[in-house]
N, C-alpha and C positions, 0 to 999 in steps of 0.2 A: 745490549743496548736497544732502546727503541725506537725503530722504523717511524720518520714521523715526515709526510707530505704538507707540503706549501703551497695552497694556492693563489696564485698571484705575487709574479717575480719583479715588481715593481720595490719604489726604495725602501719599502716597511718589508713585504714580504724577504727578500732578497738578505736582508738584514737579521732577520727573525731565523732565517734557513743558515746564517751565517753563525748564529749564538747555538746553535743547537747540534750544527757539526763543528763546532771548536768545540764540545762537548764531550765530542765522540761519537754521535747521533747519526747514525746512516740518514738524508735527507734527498725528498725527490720532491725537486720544482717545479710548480707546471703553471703555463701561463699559457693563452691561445696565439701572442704573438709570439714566432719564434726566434726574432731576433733578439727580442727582449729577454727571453728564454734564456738563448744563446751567450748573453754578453755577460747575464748573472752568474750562471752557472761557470764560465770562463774567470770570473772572478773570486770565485769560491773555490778555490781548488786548495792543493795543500794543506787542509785542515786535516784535524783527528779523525771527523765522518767525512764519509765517501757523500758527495753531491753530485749528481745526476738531474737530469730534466726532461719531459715531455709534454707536448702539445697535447697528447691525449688524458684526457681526464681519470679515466677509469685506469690507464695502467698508473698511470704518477700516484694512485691511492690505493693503488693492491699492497693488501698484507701492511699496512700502518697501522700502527698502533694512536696515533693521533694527526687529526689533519686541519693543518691551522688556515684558518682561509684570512686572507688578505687582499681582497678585490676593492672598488670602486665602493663609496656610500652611498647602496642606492641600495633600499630595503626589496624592492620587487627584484632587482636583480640577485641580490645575496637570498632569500629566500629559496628562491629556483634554483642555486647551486647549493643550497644545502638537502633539499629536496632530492637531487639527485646524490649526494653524497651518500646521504640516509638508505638511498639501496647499493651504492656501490662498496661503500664500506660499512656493512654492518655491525661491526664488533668496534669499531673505532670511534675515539672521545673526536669530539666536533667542537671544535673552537675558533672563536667569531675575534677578530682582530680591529670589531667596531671599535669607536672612540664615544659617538652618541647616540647610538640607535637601541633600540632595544633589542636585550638579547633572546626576549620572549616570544615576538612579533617575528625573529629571522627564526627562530626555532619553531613555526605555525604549521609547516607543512611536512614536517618529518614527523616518522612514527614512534622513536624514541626519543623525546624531547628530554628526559632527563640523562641523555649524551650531552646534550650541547651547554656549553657555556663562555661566558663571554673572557676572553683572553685581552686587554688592550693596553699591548706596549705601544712605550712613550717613543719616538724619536730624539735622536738614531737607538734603537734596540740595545747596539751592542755597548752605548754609555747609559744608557739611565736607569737603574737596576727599577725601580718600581715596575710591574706589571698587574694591574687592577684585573683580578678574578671577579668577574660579576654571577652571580645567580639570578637565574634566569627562574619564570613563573614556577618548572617542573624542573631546574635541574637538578640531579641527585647529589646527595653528602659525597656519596662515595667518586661520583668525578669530580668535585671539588673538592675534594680530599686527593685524592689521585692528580689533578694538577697542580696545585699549589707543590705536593713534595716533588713533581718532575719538575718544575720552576726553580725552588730552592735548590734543587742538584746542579741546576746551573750557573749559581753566584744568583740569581736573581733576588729579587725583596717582592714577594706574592701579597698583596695587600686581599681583606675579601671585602667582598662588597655585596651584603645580603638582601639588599633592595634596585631592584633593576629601572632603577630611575634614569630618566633623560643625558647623558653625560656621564653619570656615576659620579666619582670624586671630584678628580684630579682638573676636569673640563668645568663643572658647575661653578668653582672655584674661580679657575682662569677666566671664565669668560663672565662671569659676575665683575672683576675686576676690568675686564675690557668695555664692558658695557658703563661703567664711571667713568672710564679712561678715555673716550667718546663723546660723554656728552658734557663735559667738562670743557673740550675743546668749541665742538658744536655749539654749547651756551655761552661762549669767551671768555669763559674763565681765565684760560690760560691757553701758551700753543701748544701743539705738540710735543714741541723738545721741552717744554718746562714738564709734561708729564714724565717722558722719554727718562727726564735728571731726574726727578724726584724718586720715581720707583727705581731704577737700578740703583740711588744713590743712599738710599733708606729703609725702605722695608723689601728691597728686593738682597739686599745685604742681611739682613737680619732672618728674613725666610731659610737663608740657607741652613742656619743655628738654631731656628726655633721656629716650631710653627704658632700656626694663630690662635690655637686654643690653649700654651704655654705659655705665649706671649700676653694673653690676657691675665692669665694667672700669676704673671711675672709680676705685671704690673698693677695688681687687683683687681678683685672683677666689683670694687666699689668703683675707683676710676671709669673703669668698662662702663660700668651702668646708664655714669654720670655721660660718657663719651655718647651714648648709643643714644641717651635721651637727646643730646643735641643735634646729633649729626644723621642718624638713620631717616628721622622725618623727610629730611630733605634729597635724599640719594636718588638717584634715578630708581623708577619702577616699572617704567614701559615692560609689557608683556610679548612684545616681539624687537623684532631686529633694529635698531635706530635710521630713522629713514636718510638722518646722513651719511651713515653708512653705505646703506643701498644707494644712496644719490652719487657717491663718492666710489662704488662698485661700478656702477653704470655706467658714469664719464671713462674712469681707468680701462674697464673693458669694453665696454659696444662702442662707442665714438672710434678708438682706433681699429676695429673693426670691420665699420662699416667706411672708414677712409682705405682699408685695402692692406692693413697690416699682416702680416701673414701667420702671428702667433698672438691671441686672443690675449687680451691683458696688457698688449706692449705696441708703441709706438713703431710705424714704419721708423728704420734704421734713418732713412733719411731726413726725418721729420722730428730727432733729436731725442735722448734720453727716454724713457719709459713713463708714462706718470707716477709718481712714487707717492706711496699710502703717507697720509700725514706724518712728520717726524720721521720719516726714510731716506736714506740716502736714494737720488733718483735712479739708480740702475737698479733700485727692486720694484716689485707691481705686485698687483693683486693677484690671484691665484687665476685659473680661465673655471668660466661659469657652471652651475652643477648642472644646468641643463643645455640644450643647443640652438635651443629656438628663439632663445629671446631675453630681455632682463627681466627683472620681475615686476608686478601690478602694483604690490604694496610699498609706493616711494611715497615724500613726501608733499609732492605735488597730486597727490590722487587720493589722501587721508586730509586735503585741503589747509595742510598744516603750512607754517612758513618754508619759504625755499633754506637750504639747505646750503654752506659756505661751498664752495668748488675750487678742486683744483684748476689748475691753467688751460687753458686751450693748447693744441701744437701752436708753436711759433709768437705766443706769449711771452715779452721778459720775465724772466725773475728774479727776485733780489736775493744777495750773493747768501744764500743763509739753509742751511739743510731742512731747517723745520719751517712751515706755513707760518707767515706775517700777518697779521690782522690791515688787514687795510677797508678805506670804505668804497664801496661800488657806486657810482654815477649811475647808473643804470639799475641798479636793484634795490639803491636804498638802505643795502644790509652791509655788513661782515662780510667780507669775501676773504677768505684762506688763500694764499697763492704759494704754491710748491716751489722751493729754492734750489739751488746747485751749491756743491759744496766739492771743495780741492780733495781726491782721493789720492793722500801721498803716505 
């Protein structure tokens, strides 16, 4: 069996270390905190491979045959831990557990770029058999050849993916849909939950049985044509992030922040539920910021575009409804969104 190191024991790592010793897979976890360390490897126990863990880098990747890394997305930092990988394990495949970075750009500073390649399982690891192999600028046939069959030995579904674009598949997809799904609401078309019903109750049923280049051919790609001449024109195209989005990031996370919350994205306990992203139940929030300093420059008050609908302030009612109400603002003039409460029974 092959020896294969994890770094980064958080809930992808941890997970990924968990499909590999139910394998059989001797696995060694290594993350720099060690409680975090501690509480993964505690949880991994009784499998087919033996799981062990250390804070120290260089022993958690002695003698691997593959070292999957699964840190933080953050291209300067994954770099410099592949960089160091690149001399501590010299014979070992190096594989990047990004989602959207590229795997060419993390693979810049090691000396055999055609080791490394991009590995990116889905959450949670141990249910969604797809795991997108991406080929990176230099990587070689032979470790994409070489992981794809250690994938498949594991029940997995290796998809390749021979151009190391932005996302790769699985994300370009999704988040091209998120980006309709957004400004849909943002231009009032429709609220939240009317998007929330429509995709789980239509084409998110029908994805499971068939995908969208089936699906087109199901139904002709004269139809198709005729669909695309009417509807593509008009689809969102912004070439970055929707500053509702960002306006709608900013409120959820820096306001209860800088009123003194103690975990970035959520309301003080006392100050009542979380702000919940459009069409959420309120005890979910946005994720906390990718950096620490501050939100970000490009909102929609700074590209002098219109403001942007908001959820509630703390201590705002809201009407008894899970998904944002269109209501009109006294004050702004516009559309205002207001985030509801709904009975969790």
């Amino acid at each position: 069996m092959l020896t294969v190191a994890v770094v980064g024991a958080g809930l992808m790592g941890r997970g990924i270390a968990e499909v590999f010793a139910g394998a059989g897979h001797p696995v060694r976890l290594h993350d720099l905190d060690a409680g975090t360390l501690h509480r993964a490897v505690g949880s991994l126990q009784n499998l087919e491979g033996a799981v062990d863990g250390s804070t120290d880098l260089a022993e958690a990747v002695a003698g691997a045959g593959l070292v999957v890394e699964a840190v933080a997305e953050n291209l300067t930092a994954k770099q410099e831990l592949f960089a160091r990988l690149d001399r501590l394990s010299p014979d070992a495949l190096l594989a990047s557990n990004t989602s959207v970075l590229p795997v060419s750009s993390i693979a810049e500073r090691t000396t055999r770029p055609e080791r490394v390649v991009g590995t990116h399982w889905w959450n949670p690891p141990g249910l969604i058999p797809v795991v997108e192999v991406v080929r990176g600028k230099h990587t070689g046939e032979e470790t994409m050849e070489r992981v794809i069959a250690l994938l498949a030995s594991l029940g997995k579904m290796p998809v390749r993916v021979e151009r190391d674009v932005p996302g790769f598949v699985g994300n370009r997809l999704q988040h091209a849909l998120w980006r309709e799904a957004m400004a849909l609401v943002a231009d009032g078309v429709c609220t939240a939950e009317t998007v929330e019903t429509v995709v789980r109750n239509t084409i998110g049923l029908r994805l499971a049985a068939m995908g969208p280049l089936e699906n087109a051919d199901y139904v002709g790609l004269d139809l198709t044509l005729a669909i695309h001449d009417a509807v593509l024109p008009d689809l969102n195209r912004s070439p970055g992030p929707s500053p509702c989005c960002v306006s709608w990031w900013r409120r959820a996370t820096w306001a209860p922040r800088a009123a003194g919350a103690s975990s970035p994205g959520r309301r003080a306990a006392a100050n009542g539920p979380a702000h919940a992203w459009p069409g959420t139940s309120p005890g979910s929030s946005r994720p906390a910021p990718a950096t620490p300093d501050g939100p970000p420059a490009h909102t929609a008050e700074t590209k002098g575009e219109e403001p942007c609908p908001t959820p509630p302030s703390p201590g705002r009612s809201a009407p008894p409804s899970r998904a944002w109400s269109s209501t009109t603002s006294p004050t702004r003039g516009g559309t205002e969104l207001r985030a509801g409460r709904t009975s969790r029974t």
